[in-house]
MARMAR-782763 format. One record per residue: residue number from 0; x, y, z of N, C-alpha, C, O in turn; chain. Coordinates in Angstrom, 3 decimals, always signed. Atoms other than C-alpha are relative to their C-alpha. Layout:
N
[NUM; [X; Y; Z]; [X; Y; Z]; [X; Y; Z]; [X; Y; Z]; 'A']
...
// end
This chain:
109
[0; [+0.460; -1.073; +0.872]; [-23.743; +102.080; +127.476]; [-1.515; -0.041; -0.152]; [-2.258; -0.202; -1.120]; 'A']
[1; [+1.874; +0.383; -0.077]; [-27.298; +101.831; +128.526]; [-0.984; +1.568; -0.275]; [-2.132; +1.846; -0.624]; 'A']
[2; [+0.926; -1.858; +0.242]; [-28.067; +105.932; +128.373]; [-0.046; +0.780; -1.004]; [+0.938; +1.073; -1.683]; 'A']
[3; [+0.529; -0.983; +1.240]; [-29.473; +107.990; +125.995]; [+1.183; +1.382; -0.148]; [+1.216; +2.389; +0.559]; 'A']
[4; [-1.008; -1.432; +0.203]; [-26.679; +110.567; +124.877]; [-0.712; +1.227; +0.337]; [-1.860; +1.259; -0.106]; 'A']
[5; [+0.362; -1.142; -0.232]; [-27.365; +113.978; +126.129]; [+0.547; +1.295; -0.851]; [+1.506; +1.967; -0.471]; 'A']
[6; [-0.682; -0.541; +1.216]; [-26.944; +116.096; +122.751]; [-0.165; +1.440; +0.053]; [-1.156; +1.824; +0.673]; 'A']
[7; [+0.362; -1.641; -0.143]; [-26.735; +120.037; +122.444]; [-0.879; -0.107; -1.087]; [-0.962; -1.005; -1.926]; 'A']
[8; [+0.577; -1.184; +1.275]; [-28.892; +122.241; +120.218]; [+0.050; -0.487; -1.500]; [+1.026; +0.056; -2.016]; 'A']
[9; [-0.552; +0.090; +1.212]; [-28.944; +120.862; +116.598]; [+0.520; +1.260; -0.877]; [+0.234; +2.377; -0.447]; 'A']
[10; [-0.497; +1.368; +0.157]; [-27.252; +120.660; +114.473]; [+1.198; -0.064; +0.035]; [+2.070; +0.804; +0.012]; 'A']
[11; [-1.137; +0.796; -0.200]; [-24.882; +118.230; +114.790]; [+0.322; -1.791; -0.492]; [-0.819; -2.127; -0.808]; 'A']
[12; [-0.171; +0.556; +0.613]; [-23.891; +115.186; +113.563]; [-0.112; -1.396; +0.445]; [+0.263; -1.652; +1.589]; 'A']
[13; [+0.349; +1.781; -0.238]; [-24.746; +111.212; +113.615]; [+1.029; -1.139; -0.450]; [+1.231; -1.217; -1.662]; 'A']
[14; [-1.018; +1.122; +0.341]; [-22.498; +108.686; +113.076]; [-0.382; -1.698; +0.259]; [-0.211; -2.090; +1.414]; 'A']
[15; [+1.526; +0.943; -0.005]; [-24.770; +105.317; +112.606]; [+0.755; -1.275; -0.649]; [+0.808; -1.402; -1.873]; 'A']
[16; [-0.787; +1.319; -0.023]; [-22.699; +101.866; +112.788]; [-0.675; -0.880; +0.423]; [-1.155; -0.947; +1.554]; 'A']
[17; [+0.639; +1.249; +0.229]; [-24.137; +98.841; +111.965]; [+0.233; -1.267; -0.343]; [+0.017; -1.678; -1.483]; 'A']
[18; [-0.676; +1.616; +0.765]; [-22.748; +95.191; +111.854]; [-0.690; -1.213; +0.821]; [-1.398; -1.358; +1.817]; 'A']
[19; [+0.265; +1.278; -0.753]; [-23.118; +91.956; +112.482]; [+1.092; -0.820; -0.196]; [+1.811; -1.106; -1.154]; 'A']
[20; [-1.675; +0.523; -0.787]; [-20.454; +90.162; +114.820]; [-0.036; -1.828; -0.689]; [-0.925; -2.675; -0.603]; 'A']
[21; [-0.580; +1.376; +0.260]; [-18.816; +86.912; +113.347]; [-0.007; -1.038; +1.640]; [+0.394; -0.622; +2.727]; 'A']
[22; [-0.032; +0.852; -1.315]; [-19.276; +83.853; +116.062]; [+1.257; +0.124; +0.745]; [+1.180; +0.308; +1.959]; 'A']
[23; [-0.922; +0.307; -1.032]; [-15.627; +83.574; +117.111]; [-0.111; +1.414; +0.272]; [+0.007; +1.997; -0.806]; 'A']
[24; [-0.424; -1.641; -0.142]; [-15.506; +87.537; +118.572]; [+0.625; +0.239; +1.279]; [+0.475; +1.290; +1.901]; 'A']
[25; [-0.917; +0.109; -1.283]; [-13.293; +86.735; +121.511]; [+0.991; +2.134; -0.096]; [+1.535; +2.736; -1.022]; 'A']
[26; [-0.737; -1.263; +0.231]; [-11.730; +90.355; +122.085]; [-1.415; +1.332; -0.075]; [-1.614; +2.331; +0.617]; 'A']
[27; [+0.980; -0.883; +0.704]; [-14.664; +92.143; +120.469]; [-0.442; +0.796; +1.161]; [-0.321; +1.992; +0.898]; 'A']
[28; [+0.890; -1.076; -1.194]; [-16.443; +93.816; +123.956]; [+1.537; +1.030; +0.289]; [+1.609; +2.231; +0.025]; 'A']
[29; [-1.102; -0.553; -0.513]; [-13.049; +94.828; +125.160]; [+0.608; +0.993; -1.196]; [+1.038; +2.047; -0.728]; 'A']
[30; [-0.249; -0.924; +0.976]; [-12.120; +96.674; +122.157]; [-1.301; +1.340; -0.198]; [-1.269; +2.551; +0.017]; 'A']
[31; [+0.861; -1.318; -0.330]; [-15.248; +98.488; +121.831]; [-0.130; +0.852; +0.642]; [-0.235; +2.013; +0.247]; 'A']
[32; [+0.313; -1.265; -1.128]; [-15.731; +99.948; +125.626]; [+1.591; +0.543; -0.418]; [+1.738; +1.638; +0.124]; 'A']
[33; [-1.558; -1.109; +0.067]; [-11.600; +101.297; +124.530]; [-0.431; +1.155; -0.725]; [-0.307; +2.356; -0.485]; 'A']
[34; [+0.602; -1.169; +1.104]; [-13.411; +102.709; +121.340]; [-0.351; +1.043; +0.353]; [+0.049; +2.178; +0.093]; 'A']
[35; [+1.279; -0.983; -0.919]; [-16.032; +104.251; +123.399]; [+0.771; +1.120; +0.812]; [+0.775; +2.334; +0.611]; 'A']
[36; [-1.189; -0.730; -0.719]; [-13.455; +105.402; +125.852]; [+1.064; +0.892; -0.726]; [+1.424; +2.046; -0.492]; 'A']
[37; [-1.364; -1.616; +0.658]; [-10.651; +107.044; +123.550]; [-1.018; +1.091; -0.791]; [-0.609; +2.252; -0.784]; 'A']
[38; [+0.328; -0.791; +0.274]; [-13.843; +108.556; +121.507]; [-0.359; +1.263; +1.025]; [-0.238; +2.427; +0.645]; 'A']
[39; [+0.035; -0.689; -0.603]; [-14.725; +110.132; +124.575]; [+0.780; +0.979; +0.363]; [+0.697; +1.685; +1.368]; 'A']
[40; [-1.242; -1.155; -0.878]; [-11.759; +112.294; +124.763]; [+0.224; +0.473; -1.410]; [+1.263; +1.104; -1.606]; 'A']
[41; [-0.305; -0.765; +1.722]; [-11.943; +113.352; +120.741]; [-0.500; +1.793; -0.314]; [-1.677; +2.147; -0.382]; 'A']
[42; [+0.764; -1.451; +0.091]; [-12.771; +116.936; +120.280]; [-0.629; +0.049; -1.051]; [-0.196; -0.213; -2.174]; 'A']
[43; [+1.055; +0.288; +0.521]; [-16.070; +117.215; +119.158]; [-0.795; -0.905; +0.242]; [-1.964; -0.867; -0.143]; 'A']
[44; [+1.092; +0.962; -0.548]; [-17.424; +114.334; +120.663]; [-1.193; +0.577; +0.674]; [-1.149; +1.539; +1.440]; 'A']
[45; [+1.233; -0.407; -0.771]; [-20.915; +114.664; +121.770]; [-0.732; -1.305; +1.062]; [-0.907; -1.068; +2.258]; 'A']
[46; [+0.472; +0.915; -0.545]; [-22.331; +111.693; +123.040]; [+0.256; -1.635; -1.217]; [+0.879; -1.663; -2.278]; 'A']
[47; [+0.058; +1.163; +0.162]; [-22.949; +107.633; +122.424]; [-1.163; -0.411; +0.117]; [-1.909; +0.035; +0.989]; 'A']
[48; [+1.105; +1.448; -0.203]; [-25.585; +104.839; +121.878]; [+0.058; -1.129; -0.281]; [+0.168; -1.308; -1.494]; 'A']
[49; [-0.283; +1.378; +0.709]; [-25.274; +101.334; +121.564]; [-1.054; -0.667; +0.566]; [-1.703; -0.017; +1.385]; 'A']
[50; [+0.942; +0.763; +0.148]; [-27.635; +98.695; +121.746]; [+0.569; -2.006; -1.325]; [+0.697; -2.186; -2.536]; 'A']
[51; [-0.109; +1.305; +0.877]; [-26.872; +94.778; +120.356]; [-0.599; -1.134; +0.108]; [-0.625; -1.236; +1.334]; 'A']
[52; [+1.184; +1.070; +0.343]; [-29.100; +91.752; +119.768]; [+0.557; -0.515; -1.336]; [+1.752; -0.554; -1.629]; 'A']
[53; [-1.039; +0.575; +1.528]; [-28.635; +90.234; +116.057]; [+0.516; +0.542; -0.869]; [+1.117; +0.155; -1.872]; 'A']
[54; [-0.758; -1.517; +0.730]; [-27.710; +93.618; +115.026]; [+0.434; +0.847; +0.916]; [-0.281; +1.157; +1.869]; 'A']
[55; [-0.812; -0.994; -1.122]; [-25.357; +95.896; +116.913]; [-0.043; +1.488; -1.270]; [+0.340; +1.659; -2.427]; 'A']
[56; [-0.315; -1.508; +0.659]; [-25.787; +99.718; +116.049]; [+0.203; +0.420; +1.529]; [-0.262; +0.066; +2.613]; 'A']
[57; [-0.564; -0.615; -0.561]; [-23.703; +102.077; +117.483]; [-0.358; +1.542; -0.389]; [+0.104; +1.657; -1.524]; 'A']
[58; [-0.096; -1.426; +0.289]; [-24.419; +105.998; +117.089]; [+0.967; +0.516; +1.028]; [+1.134; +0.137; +2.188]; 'A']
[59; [-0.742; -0.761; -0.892]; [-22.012; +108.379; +118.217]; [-0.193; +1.372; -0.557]; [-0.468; +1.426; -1.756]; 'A']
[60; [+0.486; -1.079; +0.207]; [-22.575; +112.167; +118.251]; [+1.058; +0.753; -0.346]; [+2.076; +0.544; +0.315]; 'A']
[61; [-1.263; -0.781; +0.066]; [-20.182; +114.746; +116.756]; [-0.383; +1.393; -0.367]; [-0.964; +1.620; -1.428]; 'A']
[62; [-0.158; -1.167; +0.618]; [-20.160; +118.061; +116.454]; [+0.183; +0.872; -1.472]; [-0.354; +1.861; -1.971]; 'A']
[63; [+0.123; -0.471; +1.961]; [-19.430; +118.808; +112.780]; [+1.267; -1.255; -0.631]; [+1.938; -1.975; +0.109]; 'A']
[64; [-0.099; +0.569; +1.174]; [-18.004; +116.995; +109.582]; [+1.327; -0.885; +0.585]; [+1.332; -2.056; +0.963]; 'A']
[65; [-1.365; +0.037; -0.632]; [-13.825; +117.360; +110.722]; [+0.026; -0.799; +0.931]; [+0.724; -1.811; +0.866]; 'A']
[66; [-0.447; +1.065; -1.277]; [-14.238; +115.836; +114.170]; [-0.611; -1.490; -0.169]; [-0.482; -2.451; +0.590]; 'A']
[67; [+0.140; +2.079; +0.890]; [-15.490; +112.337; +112.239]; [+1.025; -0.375; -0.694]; [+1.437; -1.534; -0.643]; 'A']
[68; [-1.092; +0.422; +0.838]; [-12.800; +112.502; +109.939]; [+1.221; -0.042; +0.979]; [+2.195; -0.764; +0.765]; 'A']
[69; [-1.893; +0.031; -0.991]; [-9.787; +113.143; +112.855]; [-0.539; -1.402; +0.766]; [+0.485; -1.993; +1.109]; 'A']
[70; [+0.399; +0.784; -0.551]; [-11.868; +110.205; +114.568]; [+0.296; -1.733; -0.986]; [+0.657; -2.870; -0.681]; 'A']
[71; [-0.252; +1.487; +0.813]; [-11.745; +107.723; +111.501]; [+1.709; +0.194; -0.089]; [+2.242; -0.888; -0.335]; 'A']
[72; [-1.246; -0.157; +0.452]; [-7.940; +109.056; +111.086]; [+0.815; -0.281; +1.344]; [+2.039; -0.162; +1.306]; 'A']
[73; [-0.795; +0.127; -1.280]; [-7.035; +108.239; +115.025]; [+0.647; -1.585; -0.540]; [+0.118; -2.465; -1.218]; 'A']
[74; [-0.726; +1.027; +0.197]; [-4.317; +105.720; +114.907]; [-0.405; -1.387; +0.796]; [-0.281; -2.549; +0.409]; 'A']
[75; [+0.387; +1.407; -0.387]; [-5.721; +103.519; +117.531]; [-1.294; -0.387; -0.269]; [-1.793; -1.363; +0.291]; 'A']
[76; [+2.018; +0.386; +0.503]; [-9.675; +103.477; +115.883]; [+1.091; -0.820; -1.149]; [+0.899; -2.031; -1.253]; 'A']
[77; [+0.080; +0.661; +1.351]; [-7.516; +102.621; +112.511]; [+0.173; -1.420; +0.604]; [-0.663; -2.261; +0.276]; 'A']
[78; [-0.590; +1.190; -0.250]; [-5.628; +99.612; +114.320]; [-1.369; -1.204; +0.311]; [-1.178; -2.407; +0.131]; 'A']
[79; [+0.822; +0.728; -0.582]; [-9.252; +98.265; +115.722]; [-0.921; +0.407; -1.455]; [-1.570; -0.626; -1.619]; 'A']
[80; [+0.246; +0.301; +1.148]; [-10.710; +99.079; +112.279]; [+0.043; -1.323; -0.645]; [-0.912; -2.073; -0.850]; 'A']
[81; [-1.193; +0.673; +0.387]; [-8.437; +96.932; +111.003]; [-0.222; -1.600; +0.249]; [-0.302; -2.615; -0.443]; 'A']
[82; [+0.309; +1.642; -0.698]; [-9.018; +94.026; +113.264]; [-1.318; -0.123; +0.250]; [-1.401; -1.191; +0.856]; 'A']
[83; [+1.289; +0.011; +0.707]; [-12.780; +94.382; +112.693]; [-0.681; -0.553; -0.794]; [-1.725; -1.190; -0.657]; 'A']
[84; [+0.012; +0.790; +0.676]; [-12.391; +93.480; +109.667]; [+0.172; -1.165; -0.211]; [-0.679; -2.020; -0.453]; 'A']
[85; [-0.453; +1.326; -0.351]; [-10.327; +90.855; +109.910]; [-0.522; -0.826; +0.588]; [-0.542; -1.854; -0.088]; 'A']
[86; [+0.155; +0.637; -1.034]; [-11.672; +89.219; +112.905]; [-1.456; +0.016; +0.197]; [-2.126; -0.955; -0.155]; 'A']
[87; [+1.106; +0.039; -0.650]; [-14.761; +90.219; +114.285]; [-1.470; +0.568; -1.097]; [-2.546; +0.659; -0.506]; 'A']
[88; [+1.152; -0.511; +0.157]; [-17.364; +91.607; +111.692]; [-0.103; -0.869; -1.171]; [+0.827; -1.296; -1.856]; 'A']
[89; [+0.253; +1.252; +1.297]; [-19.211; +89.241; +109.058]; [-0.383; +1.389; -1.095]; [-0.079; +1.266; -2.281]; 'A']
[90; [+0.473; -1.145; +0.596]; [-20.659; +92.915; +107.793]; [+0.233; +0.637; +0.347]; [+0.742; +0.398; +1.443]; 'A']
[91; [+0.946; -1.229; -0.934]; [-21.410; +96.244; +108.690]; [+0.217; +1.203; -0.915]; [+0.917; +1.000; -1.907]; 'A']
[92; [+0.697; -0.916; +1.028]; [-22.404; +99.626; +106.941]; [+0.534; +1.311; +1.534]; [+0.606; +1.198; +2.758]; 'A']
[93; [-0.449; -1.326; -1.051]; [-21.203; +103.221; +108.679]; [-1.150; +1.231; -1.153]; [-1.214; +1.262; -2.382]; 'A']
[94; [+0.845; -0.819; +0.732]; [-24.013; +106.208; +107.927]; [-0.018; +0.974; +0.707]; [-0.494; +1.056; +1.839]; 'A']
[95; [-0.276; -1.759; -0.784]; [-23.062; +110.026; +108.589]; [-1.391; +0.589; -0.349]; [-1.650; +0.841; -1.526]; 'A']
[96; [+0.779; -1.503; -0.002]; [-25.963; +112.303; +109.039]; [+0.046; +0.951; +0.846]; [+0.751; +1.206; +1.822]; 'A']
[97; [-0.440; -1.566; -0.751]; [-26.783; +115.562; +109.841]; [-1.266; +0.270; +0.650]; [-2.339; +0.293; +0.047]; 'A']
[98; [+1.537; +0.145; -0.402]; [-29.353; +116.022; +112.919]; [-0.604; +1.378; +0.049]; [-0.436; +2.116; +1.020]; 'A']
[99; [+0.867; -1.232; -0.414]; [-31.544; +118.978; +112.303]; [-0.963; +0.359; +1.069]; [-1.102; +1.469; +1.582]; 'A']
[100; [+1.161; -0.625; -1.210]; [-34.288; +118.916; +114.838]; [+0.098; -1.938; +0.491]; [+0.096; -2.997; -0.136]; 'A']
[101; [+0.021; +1.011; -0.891]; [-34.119; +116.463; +117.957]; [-1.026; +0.287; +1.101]; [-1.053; +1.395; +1.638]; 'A']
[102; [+0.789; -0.181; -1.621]; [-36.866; +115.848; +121.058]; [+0.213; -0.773; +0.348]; [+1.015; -1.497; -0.242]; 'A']
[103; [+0.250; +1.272; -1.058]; [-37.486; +113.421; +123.680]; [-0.901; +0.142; +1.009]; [-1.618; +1.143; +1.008]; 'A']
[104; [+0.957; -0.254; -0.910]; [-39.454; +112.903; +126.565]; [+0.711; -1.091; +1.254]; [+1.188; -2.137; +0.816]; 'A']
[105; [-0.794; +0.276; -0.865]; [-37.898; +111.714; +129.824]; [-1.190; -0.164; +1.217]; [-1.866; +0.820; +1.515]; 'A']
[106; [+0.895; +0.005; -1.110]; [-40.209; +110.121; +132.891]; [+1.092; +0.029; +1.484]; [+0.540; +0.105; +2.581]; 'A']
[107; [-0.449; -0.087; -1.165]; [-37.267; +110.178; +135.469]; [+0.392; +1.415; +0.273]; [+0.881; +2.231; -0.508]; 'A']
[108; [-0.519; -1.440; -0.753]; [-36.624; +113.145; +137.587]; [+1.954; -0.115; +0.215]; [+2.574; +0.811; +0.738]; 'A']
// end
């Protein structure tokens, strides 16, 4: 998950996950790229970013309000929720916004 999401037109919506992984996290990668993977097929998905070091944030892009809530309400996000808690996260903090105006600047062709 090394690429910059490619987002439409604002606006649209942020979804801004932030933890920090407990030492034993045996499981933990393999659950995520599933995450990544079943969000990819959610209607309304827009894109992804991740990035981890001694803090792992995750953004994921959504289209409006609803397609976050059918996303926290998917049965297999709750089950890895779930075991998140339990298992793999010492913390972490989830932060919805709303993106009004986005740029960038891009040096590859």
């Amino acid at each position: 998950m090394s690429e910059i999401a490619n987002t439409p037109e604002p606006p649209y919506y942020a979804v801004v996950f932030t933890s920090h992984i407990r030492d034993d996290n045996s499981g933990y990668g393999e659950m995520a790229d599933k995450m990544v993977e079943l969000a990819t097929k959610q209607p309304g998905f827009l894109g992804v970013e991740s990035a981890r070091e001694s803090v792992g944030i995750t953004v994921s892009y959504w289209k409006d309000l609803e397609s976050i809530k059918l996303w926290k309400q998917n049965t297999e996000h709750l089950v890895a929720q779930k075991k998140g808690k339990s298992k793999w996260y010492a913390e972490f903090k989830t932060r919805i916004s709303k993106v009004e105006r986005d740029y960038g600047f891009s040096n590859n062709s």
